[in-house]
RODO-783673 format. One line per 10 residues: number of its first residue (from 1); for each residue x, y, z of C-alpha. Coordinates in Angstrom, 2 decimals, decimal comma, m for minus. Example, Ala and Ser with C-alpha at 12.3 -4.5 7.8 and 13.67 -1.06 7.14 Angstrom:
RODO-783673
1) 12,30/m4,50/7,80; 13,67/m1,06/7,14
END
This chain:
RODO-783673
1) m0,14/3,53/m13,40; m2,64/1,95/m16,07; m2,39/m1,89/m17,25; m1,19/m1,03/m20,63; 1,84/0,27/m18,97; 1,35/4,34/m18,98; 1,76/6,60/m16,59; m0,48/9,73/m15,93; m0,58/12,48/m13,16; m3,73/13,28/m11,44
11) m5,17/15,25/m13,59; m4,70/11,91/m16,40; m2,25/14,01/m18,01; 0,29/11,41/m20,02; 4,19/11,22/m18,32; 5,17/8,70/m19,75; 4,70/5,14/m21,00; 6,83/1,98/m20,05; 7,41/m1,17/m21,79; 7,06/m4,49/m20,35
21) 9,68/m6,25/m19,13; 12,60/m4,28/m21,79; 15,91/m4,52/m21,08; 17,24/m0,80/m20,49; 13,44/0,05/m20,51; 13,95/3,49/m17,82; 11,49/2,61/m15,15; 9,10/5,86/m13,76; 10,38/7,13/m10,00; 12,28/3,33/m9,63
31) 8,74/1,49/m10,17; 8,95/m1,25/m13,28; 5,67/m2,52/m15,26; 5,37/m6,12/m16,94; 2,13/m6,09/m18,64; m0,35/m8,87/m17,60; m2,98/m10,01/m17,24; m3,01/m8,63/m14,74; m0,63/m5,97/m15,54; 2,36/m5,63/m12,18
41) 4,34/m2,61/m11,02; 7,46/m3,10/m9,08; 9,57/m1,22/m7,16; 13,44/m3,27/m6,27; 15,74/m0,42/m6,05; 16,78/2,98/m4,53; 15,16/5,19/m6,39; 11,80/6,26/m5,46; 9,45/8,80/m5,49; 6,77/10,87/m2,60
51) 3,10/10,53/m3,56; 0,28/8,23/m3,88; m0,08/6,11/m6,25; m2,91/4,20/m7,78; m2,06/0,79/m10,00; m4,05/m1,12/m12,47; m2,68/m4,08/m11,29; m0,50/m5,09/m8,73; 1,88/m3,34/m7,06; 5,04/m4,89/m5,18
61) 8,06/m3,12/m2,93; 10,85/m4,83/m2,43; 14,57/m3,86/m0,72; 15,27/m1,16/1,66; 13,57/2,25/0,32; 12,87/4,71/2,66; 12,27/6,68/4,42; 9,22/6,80/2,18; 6,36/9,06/2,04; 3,91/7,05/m0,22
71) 0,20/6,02/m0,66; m0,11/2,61/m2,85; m3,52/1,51/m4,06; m3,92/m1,37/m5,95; m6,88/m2,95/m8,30; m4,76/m6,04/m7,48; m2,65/m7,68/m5,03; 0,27/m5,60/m2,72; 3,52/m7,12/m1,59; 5,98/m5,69/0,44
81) 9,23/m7,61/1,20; 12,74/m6,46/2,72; 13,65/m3,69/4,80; 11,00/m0,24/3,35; 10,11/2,31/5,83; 7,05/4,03/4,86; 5,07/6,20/6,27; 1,35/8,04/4,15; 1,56/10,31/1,94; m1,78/12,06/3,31
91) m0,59/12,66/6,97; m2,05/15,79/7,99; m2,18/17,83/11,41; m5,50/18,29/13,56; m4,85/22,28/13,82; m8,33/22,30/15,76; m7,06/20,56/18,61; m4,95/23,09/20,69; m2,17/22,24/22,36; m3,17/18,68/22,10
101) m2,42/18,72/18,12; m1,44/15,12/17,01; m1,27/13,72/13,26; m4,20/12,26/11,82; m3,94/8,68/10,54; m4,74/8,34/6,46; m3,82/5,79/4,33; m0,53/3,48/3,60; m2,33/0,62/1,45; m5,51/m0,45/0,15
111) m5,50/m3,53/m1,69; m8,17/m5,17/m4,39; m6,96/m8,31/m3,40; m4,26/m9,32/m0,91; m2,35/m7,53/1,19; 1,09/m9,21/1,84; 4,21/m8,02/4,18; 7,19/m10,01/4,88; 10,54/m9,14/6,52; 11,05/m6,06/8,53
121) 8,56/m3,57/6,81; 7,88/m0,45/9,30; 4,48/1,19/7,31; 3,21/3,92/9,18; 0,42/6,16/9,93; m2,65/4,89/8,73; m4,78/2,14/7,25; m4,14/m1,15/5,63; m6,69/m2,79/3,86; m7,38/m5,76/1,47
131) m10,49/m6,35/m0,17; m9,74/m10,17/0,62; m6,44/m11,10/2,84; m4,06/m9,90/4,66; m1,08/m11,73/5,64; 2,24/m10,17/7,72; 5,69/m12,69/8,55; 8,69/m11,42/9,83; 8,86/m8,65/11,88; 6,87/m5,51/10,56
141) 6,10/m2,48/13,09; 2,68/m1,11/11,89; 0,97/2,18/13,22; m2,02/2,08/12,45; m4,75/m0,18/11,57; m5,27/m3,10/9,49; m9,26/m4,38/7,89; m9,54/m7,20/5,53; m13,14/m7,55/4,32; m12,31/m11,86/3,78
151) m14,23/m11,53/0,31; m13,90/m14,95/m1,12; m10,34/m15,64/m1,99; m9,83/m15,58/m5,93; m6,23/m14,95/m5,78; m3,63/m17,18/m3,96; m1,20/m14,26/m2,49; m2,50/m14,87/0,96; m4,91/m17,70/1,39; m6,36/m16,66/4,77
161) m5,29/m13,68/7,00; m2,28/m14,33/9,14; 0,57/m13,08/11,38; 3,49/m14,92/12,28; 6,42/m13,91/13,68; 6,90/m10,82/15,98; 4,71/m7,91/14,54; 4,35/m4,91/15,98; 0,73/m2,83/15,76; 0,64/0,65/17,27
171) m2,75/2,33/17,16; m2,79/5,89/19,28; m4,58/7,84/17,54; m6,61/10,46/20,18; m10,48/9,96/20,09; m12,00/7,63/18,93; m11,01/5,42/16,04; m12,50/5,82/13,02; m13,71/2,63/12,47; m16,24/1,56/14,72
181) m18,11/m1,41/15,65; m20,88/m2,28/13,73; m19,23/m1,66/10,50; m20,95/m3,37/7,23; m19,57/m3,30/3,96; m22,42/m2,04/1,64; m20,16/m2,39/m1,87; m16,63/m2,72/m2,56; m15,85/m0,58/m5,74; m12,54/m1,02/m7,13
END
């Protein structure tokens, strides 16, 4: 999803290209694009599609989708508001591990900026992170894990990282996890 509003498969083969903010403009698998700067994606109704996605931009979910297999990455902030159950794209089985198999955890969101959840969000299976901030109200169920590197804040979605009302976390993953202390971030490259 690139800041001048196409769209282009992995491979950065053209789908298709939205216009900003045009009445009857079709959005691509229920996400919308209003150009910027920066440029935003957003995603307020039923429709929605599997996969990962990666957003010049912002990137926010609101409403009740789900269940939802989906990676977001953003250059910019991500919001997540309502009811969405989501669970990684990238989950993937440990087929090396016997009879003791479990899924290993990927990725749900990485942010450039902010990370922001509000209202009942259940996000699954994997890692949350925000170059910045992350702030979660309401009452979100998270398996998983959740880093914010606190780079200096330069945009105001969440001003320092917080949790307020009843979250849930859930990390039981086997073994050990897979971030481990002492962990230094050598560059952030987004």
């Amino acid at each position: 999803m690139k800041a001048n509003g196409q769209v282009l498969n992995g491979s950065d083969g053209l789908i298709t290209t939205l216009v900003s903010g045009a009445q009857g403009s079709d959005p691509y698998c229920g996400w919308k694009y209003t150009n910027g700067p920066p440029a935003s994606w957003k995603l307020d109704s039923g429709t929605f599609c599997d996969g990962t996605f990666y957003f010049e931009g912002s990137a926010e979910v609101s409403g009740n989708p789900g269940p939802w297999k989906t990676t977001l990455i953003a250059t910019g902030d991500i919001v997540i508001s309502g009811t969405p159950t989501i669970q990684t794209d990238n989950t993937h089985n440990n087929t090396s591990c016997g009879t003791n198999c479990y899924t290993v955890l990927d990725t749900v969101f990485v942010a450039g900026y902010d990370v922001k959840i509000t209202g009942n969000a259940t996000a699954g299976n994997g890692l949350i992170a925000a170059h910045e901030q992350v702030g979660i109200t309401g009452n979100a169920i998270i398996t998983g894990f959740i880093v914010a590197e606190d780079a200096s804040s330069t945009h105001s979605t969440v001003g320092s990282d917080t949790e307020t009302g009843n979250l849930t976390i859930t990390y039981d993953c086997y073994g050990s996890p897979p971030l481990q202390v002492p962990l230094h971030f050598l560059s952030w490259g987004l």
